[in-house]
C-alpha positions as CSV (number, residue, x, y, z in Angstrom):
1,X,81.4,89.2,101.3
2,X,81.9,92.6,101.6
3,X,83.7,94.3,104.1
4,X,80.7,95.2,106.6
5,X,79.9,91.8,106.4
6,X,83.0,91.1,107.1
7,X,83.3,93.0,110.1
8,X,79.6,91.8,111.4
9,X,80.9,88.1,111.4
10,X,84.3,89.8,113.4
11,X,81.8,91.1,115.7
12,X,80.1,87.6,116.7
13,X,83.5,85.7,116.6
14,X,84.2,88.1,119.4
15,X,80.8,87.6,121.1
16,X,82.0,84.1,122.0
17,X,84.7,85.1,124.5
18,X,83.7,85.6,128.4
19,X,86.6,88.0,128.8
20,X,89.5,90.0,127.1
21,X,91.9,87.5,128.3
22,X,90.3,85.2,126.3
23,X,89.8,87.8,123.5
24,X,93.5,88.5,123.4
25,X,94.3,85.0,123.2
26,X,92.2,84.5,119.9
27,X,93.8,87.9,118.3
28,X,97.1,86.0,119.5
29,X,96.1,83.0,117.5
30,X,95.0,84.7,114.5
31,X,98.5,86.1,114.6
32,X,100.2,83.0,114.6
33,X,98.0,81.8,111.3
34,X,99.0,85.0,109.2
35,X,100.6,84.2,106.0
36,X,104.2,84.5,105.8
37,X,105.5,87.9,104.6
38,X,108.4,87.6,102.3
39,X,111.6,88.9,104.5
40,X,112.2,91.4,100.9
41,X,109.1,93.1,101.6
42,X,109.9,94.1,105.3
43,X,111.9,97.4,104.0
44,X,111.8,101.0,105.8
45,X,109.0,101.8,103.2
46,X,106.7,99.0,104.3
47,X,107.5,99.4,108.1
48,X,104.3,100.9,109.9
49,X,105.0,104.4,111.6
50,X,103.5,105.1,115.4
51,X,103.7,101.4,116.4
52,X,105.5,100.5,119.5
53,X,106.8,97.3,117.6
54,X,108.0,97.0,114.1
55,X,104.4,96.1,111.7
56,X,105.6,95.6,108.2
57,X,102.3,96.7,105.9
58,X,102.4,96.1,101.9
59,X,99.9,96.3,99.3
60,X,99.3,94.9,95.6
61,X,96.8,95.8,93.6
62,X,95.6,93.3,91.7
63,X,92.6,92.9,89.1
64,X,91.0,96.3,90.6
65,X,91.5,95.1,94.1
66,X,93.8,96.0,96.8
67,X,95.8,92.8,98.3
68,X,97.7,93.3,101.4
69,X,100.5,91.3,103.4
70,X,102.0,91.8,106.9
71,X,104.2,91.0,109.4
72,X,105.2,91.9,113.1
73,X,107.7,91.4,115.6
74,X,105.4,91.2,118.5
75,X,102.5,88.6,119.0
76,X,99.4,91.3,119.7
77,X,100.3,93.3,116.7
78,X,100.4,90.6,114.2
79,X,97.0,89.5,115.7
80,X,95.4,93.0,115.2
81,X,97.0,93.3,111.5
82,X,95.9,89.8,110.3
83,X,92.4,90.7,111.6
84,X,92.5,94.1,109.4
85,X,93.7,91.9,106.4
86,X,91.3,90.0,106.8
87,X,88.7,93.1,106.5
88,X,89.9,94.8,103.8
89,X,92.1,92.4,102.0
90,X,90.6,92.1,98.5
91,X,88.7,94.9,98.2
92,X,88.0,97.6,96.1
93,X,90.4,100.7,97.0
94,X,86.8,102.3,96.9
95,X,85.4,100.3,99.8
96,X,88.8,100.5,101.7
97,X,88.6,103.9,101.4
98,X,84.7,104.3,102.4
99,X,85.4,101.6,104.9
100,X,84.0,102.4,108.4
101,X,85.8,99.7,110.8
102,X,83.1,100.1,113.2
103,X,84.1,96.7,114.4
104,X,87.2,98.0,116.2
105,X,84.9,99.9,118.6
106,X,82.4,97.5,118.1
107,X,84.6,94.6,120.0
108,X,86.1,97.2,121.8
109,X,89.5,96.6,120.9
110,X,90.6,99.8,121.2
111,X,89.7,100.6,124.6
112,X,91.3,97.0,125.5
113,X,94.6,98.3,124.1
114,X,97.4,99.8,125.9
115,X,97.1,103.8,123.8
116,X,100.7,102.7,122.3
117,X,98.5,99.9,120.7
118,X,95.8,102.2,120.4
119,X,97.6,104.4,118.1
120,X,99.4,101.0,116.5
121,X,96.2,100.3,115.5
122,X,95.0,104.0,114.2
123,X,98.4,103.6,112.3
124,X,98.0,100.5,110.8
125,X,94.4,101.4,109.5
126,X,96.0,104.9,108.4
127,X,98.8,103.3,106.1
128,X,95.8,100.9,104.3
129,X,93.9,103.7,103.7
130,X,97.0,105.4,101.8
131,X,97.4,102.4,99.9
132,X,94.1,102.6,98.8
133,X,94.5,106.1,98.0
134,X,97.7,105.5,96.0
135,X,95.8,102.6,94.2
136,X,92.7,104.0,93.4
137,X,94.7,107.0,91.6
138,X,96.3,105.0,89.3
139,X,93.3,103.5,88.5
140,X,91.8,107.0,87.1
């Protein structure tokens, strides 16, 4: 699947929910189902800046394909990163970097987010970009 696609089946999962109470329960869950981050990759240099809780972000690439793991201290963020993962995870840096992530606005998870979260979130998105960026050099 590519990432649109991705995001389209996001979208739908999220149609499902009545409320955000609900909807913040599921991001919760998908949290708790994140892949374990090894505790040597949670350095200063993988550590998320402009999140109100620590997010640890690394990426591998891998075959021509960006491959990311996280972690957080705080239920809500891990959520919101495993969700991104699972977007963007083992793609292209091309299509990271062209990616849209309309589906953020399209669930409306960032007007459902305190703006600390908010700008979590932007962060978070901002640091996989840079990856990308760093990855798709080296491929030239």
């Amino acid at each position: 699947m590519n990432i649109r696609e991705i995001e389209t089946e996001l979208v739908e999962e999220f149609e499902m929910f009545e409320d955000w109470m609900e909807k913040y329960n599921y991001i919760i869950d998908l949290g708790k189902n994140l892949p374990i981050m090894d505790n040597k990759l949670k350095t200063q240099e993988n550590l998320v800046t402009g999140c109100q809780s620590q997010v640890y972000l690394h990426g591998e690439l891998k075959d021509g394909k960006v491959y990311f793991t996280a972690d957080s201290d705080a239920l809500i963020p891990k959520g919101i990163v495993s969700i991104l993962l699972r977007v963007v995870s083992g793609h292209s840096p091309e299509s990271i970097l062209n990616a849209e992530l309309k589906f953020i606005s399209e669930i409306g998870l960032e007007e459902h987010l305190s703006p600390n979260r908010a700008n979590g979130l932007m962060a978070m998105v901002s640091q996989m970009k840079k990856y990308a960026l760093v990855f798709k050099s080296q491929m030239n």
